[in-house]
C-alpha positions in Angstrom: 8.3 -18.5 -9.1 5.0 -19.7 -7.7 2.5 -17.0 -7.8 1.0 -16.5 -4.5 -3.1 -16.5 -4.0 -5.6 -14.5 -2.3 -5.3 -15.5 1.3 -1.2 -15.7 1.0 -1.0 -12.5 -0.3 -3.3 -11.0 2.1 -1.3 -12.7 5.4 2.0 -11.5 3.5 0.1 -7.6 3.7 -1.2 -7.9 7.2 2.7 -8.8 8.8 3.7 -5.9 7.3 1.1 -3.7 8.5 1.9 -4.6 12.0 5.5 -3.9 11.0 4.9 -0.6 10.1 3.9 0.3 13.3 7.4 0.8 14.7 7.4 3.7 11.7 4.6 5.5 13.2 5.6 8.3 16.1 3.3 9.7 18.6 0.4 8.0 18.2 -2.4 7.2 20.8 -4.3 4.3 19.6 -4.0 2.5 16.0 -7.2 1.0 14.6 -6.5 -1.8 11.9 -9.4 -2.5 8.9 -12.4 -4.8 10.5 -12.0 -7.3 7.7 -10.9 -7.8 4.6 -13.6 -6.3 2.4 -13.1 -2.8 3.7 -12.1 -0.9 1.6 -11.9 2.4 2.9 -8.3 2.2 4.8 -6.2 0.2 6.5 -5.6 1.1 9.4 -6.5 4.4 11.4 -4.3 6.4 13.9 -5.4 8.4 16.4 -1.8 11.0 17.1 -1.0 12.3 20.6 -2.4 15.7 19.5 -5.6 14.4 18.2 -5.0 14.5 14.7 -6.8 11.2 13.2 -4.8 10.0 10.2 -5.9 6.9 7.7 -3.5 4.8 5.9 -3.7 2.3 3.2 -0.4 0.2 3.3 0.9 -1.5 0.6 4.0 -4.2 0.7 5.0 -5.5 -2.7 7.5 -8.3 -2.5 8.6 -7.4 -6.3 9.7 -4.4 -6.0 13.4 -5.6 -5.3 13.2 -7.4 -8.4 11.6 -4.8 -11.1 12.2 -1.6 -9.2 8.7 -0.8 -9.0 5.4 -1.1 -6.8 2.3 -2.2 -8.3 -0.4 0.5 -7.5 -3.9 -1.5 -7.8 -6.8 0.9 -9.4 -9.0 -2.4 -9.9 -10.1 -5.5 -9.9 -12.6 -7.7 -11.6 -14.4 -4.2 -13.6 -14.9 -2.4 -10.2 -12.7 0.4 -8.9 -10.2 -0.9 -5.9 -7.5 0.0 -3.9 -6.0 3.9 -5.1 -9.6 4.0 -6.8 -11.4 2.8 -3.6 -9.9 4.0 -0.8 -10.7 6.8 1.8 -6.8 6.9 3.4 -5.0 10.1 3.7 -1.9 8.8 2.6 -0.8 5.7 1.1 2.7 3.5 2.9 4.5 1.9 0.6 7.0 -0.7 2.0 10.2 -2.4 0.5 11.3 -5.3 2.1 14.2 -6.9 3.2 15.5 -9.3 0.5 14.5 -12.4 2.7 10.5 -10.6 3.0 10.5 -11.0 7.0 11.3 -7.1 7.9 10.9 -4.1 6.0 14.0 -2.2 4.4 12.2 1.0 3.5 8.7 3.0 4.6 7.4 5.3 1.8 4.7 7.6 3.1 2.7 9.7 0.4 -0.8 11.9 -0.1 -3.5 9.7 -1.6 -4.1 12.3 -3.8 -0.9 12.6 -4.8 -0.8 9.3 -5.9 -4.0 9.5 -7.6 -2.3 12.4 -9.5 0.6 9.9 -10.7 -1.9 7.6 -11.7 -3.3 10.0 -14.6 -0.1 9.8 -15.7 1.1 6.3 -15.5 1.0 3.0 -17.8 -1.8 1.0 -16.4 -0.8 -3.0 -16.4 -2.4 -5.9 -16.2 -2.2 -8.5 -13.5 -3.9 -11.7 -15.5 -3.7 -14.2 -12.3 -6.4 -11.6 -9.9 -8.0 -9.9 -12.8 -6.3 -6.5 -11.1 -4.8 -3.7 -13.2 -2.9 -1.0 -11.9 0.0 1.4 -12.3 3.6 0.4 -12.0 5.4 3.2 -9.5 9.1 3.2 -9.8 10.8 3.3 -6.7 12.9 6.1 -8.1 10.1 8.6 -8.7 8.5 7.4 -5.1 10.9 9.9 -3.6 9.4 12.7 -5.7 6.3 12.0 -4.2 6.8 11.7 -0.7 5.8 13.9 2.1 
């Protein structure tokens, strides 16, 4: 299998943030990231009751295959995504076997994550320069809120 680059990847991420909308109830207004060097979440919802909630949302098109998300803490020496971001929580997303619709929304504390992290086997992802954490989807339920 063809490994995807940059820009691919990063459409393949932004259909399934608006995808993930339909998981989201009672919201007012959703703000998505202004481009794609921000860093700080991905998008931001404003709730019904005021509540302002940030999300980082991750969609890994493996996870079918190994069993486990790939949790990005860097890339190219510099602390990115878990080590970057400002989100509240993180949303994981299995898809569907074909990758057009999602299967599965995870929704856990960035903190919590970060706590797995300590934990976790760091791995190294030679095509971006990116190394991260490999989450398996059977301890994502022991995280989520």
């Amino acid at each position: 299998m063809k490994v995807p680059n940059f820009h691919q990847n990063l459409s393949f991420g932004q259909k399934f943030e608006k995808l993930c909308v339909e998981y989201l109830e009672d919201y007012n207004e959703i703000e998505h990231a202004p481009n794609r060097f921000f860093s700080d979440w991905d998008m931001k919802v404003t709730h019904k009751n005021g509540e302002v909630i940030t999300y980082e949302v991750k969609t890994d098109r493996m996870v079918r295959k190994t069993g486990n998300f790939f949790i990005e803490v860097q890339d190219d020496g510099r602390a990115s995504g878990l080590m970057a971001t400002k989100a509240d929580y993180y949303l994981l997303i299995k898809p569907t076997e074909d990758l057009n619709t999602i299967d599965i929304v995870y929704q856990i504390p960035t903190e919590t994550m970060r706590e797995f992290h300590k934990k976790a086997t760091n791995y190294r992802m030679t095509e971006y320069r990116s190394y991260g954490f490999l989450l398996p989807e059977a301890e994502v339920d022991k995280l989520v809120t």
